[in-house]
TIVO-2410 file (N, C-alpha, C; in nm, 3 decimals):
# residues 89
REC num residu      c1      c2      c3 atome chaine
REC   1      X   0.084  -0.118   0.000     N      A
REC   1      X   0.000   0.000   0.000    CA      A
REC   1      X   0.088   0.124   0.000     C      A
REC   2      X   0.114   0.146  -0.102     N      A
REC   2      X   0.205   0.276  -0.140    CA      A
REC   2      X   0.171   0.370  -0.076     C      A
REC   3      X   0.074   0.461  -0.110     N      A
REC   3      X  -0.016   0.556  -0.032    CA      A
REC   3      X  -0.017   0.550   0.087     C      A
REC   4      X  -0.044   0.473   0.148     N      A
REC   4      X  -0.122   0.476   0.263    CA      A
REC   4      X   0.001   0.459   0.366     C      A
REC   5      X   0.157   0.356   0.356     N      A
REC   5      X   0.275   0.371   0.385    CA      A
REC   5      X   0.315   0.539   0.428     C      A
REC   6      X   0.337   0.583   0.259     N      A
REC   6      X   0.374   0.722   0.249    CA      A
REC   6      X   0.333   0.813   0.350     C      A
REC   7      X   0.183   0.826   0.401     N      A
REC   7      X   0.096   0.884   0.425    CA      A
REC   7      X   0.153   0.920   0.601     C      A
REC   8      X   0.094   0.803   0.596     N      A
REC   8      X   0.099   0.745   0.747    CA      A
REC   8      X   0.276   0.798   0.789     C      A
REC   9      X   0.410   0.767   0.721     N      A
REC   9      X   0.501   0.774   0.731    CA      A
REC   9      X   0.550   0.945   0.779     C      A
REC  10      X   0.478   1.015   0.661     N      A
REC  10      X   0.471   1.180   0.704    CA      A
REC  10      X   0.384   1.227   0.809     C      A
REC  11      X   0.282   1.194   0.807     N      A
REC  11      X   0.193   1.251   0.896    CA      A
REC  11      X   0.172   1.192   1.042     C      A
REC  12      X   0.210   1.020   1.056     N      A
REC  12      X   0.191   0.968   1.158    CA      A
REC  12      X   0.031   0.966   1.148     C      A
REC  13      X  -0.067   0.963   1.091     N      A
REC  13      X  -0.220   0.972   1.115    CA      A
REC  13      X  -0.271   0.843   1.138     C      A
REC  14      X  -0.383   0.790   1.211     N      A
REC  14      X  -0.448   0.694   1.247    CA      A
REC  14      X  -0.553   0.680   1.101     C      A
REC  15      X  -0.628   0.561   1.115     N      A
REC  15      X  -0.718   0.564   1.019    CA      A
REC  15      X  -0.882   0.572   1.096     C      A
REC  16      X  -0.931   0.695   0.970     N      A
REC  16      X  -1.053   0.747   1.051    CA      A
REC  16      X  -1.138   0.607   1.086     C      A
REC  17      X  -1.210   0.623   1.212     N      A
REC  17      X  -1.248   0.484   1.291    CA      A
REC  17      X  -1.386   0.443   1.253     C      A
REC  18      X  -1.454   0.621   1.204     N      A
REC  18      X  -1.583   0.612   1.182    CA      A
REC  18      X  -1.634   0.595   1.026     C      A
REC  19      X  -1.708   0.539   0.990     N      A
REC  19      X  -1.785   0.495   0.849    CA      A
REC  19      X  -1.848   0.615   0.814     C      A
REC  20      X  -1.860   0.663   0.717     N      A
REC  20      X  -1.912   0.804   0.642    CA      A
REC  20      X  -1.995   0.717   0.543     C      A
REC  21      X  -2.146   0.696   0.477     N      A
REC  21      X  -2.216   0.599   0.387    CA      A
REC  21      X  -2.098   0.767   0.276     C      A
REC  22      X  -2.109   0.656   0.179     N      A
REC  22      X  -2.038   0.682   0.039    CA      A
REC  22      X  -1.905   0.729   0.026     C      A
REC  23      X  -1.821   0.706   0.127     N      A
REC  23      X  -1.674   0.705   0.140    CA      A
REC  23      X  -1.656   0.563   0.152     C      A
REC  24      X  -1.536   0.507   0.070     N      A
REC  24      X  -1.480   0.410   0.099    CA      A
REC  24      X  -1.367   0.449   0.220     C      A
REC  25      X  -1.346   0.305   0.321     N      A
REC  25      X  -1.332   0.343   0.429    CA      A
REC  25      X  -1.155   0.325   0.388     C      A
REC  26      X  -1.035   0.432   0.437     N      A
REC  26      X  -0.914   0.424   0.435    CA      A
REC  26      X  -0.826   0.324   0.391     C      A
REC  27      X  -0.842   0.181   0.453     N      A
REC  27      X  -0.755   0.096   0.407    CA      A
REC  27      X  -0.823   0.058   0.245     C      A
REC  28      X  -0.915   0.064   0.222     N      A
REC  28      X  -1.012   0.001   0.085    CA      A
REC  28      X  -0.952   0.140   0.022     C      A
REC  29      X  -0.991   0.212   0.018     N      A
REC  29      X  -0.935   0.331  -0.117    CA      A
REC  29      X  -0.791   0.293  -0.097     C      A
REC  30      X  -0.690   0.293  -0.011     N      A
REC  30      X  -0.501   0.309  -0.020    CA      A
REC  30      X  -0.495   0.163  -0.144     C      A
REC  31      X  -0.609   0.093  -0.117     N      A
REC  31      X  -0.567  -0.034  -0.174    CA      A
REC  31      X  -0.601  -0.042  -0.361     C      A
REC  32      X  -0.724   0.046  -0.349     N      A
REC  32      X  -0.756   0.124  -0.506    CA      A
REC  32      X  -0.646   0.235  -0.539     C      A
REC  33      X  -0.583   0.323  -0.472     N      A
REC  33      X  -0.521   0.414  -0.522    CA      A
REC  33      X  -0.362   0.270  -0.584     C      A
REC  34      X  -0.326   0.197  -0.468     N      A
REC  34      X  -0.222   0.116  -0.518    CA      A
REC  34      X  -0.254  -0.002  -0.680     C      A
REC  35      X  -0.384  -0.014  -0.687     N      A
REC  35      X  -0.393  -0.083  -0.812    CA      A
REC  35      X  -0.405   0.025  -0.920     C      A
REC  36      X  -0.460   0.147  -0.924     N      A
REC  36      X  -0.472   0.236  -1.031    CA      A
REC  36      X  -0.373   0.282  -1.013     C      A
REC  37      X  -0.262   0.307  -0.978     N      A
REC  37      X  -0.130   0.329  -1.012    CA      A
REC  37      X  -0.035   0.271  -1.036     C      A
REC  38      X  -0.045   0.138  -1.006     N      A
REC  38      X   0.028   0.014  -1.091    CA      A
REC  38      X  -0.042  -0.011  -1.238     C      A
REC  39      X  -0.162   0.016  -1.288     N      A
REC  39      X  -0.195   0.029  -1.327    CA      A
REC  39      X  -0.164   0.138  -1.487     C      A
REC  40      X  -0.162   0.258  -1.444     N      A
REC  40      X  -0.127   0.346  -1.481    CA      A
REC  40      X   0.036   0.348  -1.519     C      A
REC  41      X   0.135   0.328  -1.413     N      A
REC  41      X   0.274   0.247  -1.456    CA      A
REC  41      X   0.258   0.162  -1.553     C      A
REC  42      X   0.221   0.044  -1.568     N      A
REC  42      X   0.212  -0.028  -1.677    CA      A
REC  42      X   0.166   0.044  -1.802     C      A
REC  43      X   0.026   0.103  -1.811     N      A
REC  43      X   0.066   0.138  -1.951    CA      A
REC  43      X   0.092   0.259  -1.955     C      A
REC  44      X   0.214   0.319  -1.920     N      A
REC  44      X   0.265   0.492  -1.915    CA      A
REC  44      X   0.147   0.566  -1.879     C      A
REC  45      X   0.053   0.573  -1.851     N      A
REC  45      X  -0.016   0.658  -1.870    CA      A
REC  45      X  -0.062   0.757  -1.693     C      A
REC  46      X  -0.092   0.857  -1.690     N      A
REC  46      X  -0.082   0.916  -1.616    CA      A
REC  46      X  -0.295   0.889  -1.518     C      A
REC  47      X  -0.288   0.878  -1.378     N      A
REC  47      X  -0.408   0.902  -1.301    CA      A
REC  47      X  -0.390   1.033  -1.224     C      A
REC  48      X  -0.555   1.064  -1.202     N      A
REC  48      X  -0.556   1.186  -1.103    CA      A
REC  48      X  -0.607   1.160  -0.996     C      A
REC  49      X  -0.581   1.249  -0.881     N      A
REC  49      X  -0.582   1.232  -0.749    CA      A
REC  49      X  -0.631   1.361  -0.737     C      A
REC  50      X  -0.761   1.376  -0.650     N      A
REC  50      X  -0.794   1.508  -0.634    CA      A
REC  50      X  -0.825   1.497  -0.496     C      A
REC  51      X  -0.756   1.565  -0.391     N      A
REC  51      X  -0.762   1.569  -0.247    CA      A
REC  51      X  -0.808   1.691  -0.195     C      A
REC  52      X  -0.913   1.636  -0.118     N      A
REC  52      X  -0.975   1.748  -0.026    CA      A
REC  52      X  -0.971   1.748   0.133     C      A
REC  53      X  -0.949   1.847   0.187     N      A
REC  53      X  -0.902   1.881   0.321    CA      A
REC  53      X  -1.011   1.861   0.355     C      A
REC  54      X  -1.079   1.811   0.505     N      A
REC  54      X  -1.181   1.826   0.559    CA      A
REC  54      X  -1.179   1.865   0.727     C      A
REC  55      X  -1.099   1.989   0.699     N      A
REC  55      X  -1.057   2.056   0.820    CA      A
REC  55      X  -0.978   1.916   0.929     C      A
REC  56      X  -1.020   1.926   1.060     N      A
REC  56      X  -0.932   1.838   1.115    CA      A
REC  56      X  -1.019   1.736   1.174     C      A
REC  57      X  -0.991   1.651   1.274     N      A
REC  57      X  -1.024   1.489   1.309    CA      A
REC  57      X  -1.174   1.538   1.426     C      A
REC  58      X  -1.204   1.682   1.449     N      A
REC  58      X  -1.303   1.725   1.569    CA      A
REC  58      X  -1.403   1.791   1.415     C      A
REC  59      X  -1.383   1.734   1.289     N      A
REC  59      X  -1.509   1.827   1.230    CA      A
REC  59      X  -1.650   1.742   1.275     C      A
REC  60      X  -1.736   1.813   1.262     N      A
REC  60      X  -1.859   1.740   1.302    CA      A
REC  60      X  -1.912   1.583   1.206     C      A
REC  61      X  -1.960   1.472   1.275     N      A
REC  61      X  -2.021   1.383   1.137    CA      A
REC  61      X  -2.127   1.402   1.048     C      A
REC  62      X  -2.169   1.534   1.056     N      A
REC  62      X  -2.305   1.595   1.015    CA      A
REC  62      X  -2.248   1.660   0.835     C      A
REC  63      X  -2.103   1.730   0.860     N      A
REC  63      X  -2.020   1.774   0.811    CA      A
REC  63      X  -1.951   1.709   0.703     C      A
REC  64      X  -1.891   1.609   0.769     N      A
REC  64      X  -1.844   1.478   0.688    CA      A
REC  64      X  -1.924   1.435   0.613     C      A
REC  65      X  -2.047   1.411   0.631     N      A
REC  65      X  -2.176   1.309   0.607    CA      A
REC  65      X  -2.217   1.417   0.465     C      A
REC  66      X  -2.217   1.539   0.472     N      A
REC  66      X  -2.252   1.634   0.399    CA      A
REC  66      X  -2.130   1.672   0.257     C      A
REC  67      X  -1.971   1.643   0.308     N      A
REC  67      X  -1.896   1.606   0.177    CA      A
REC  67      X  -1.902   1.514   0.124     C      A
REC  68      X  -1.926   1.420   0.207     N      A
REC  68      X  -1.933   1.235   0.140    CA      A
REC  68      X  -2.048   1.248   0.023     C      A
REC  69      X  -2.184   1.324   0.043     N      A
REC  69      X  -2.265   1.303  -0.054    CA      A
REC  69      X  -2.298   1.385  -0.150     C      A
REC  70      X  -2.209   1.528  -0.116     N      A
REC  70      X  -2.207   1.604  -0.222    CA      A
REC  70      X  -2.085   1.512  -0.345     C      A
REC  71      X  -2.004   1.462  -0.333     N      A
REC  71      X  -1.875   1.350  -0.356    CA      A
REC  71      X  -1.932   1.319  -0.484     C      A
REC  72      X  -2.046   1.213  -0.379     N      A
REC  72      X  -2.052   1.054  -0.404    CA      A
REC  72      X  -2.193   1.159  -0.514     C      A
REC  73      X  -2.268   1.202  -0.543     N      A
REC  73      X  -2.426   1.258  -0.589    CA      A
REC  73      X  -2.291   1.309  -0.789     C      A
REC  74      X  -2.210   1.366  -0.713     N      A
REC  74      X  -2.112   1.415  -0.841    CA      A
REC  74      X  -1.988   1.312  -0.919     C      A
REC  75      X  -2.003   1.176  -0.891     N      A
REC  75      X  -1.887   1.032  -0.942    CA      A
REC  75      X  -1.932   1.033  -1.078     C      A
REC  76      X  -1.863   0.941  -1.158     N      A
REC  76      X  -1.873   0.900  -1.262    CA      A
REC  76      X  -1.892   0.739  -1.200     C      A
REC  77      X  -1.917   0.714  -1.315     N      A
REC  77      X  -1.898   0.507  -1.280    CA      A
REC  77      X  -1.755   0.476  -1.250     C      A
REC  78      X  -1.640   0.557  -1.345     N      A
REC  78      X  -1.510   0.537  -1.308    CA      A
REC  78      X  -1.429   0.558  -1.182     C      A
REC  79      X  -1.507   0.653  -1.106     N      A
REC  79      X  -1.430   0.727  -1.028    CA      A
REC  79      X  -1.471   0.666  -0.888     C      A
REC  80      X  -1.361   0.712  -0.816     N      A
REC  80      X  -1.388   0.639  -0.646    CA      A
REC  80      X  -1.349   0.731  -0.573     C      A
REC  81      X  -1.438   0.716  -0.448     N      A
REC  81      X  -1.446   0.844  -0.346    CA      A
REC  81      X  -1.379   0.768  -0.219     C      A
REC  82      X  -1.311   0.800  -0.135     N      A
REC  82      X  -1.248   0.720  -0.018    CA      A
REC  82      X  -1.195   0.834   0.041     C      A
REC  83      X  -1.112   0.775   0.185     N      A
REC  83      X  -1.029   0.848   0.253    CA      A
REC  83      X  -0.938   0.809   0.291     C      A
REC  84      X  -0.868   0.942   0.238     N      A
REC  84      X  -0.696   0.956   0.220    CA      A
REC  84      X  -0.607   0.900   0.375     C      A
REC  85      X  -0.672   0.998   0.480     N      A
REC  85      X  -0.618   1.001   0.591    CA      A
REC  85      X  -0.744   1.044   0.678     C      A
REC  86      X  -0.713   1.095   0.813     N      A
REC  86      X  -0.853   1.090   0.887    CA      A
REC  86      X  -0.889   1.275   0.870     C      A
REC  87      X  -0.851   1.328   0.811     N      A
REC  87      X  -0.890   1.485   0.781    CA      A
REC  87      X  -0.875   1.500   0.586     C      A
REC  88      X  -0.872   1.419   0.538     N      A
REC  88      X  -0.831   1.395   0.398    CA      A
REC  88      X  -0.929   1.357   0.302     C      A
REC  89      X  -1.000   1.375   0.213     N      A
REC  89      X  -1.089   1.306   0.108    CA      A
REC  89      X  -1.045   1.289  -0.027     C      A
***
């Protein structure tokens, strides 16, 4: 788990404990970001990563609950919504 190594390595962060419906939960996305970028290595080709701050680990779940589905209401079929780290989307 490339990502999630990296992550954890700089920041020292725990993985958020609580379930958000339409976030994949931390270890499940590090494990999608590591196949779409092996992925992407293989055939040269470049993926995007678009990260959003969600202030820090005391934001409300009302809050959370309210990025998760603005997110998840705006996906494609291709695309996957998860979390990065426990203040991270």
């Amino acid at each position: 788990m490339f990502f999630g190594k990296l992550w954890r390595r700089l920041h020292g962060e725990e993985e958020l404990p609580e379930y958000i419906e339409g976030l994949l939960p931390e270890r499940e996305f590090h494990r999608i970001l590591d196949r779409e970028r092996a992925l992407a290595d293989r055939h040269s080709v470049d993926f995007c990563l678009i990260l959003f701050r969600t202030a820090d680990s005391n934001t409300s779940r009302a809050h959370l609950s309210r990025v998760a589905r603005i997110l998840v209401e705006r996906l494609r079929s291709t695309d996957v919504a998860g979390w990065l780290s426990t203040t991270e989307v």
